[in-house]
C-alpha positions in Angstrom: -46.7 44.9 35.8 -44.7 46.5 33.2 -41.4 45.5 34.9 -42.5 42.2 35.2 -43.0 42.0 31.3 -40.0 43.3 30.7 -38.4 40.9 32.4 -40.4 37.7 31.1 -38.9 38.9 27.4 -35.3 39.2 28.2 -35.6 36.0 30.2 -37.0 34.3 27.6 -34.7 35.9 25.5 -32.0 34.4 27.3 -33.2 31.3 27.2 -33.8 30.9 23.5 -30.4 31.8 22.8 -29.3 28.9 25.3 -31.0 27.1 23.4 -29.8 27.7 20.1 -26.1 27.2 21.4 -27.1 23.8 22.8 -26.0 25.3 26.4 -29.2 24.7 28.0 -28.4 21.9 30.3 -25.9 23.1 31.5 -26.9 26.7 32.6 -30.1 28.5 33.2 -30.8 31.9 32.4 -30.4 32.1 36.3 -27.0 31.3 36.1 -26.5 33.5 32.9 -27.6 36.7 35.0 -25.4 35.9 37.6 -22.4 35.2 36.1 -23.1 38.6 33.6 -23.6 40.4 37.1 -19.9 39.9 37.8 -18.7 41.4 34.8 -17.5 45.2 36.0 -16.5 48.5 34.5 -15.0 51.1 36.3 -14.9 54.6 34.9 -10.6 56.4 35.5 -10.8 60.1 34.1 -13.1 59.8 31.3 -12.2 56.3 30.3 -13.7 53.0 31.0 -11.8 50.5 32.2 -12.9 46.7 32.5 -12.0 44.9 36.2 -11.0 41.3 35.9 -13.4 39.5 34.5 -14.3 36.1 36.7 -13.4 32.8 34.7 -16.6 31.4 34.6 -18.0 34.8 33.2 -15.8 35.3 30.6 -16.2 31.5 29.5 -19.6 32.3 29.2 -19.5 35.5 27.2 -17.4 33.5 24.7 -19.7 30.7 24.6 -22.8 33.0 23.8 -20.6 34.7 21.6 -21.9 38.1 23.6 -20.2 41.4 22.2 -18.6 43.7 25.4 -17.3 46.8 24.4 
């Protein structure tokens, strides 16, 4: 049950910052975890490297103005 909590306030979460970017019709916080779940880092000798980043992901991260590091 506590899983399940955990994920009702990160969806949410999700979807109230949709909201507040006026991106809500035209992704769901569905489509928000998938297109995050593309986003890849691969660690070379003590370094992390990012893998290509899909288009539609990293349109999205700059839409919702997300902070990768």
């Amino acid at each position: 049950m506590f899983i399940n909590y955990l994920a009702l306030v990160y969806y949410y979460k999700i979807y109230h910052l949709l909201l507040e970017k006026g991106l809500l019709k035209k992704y769901s916080p569905q489509d928000v975890v998938l297109y995050l779940s593309r986003y890849r880092r691969v660690k070379i000798s003590k370094e992390w490297i990012e893998v290509e980043i899909p288009k539609k992901t990293r349109d999205l991260i700059e839409k919702l103005n997300i902070p990768i590091t």
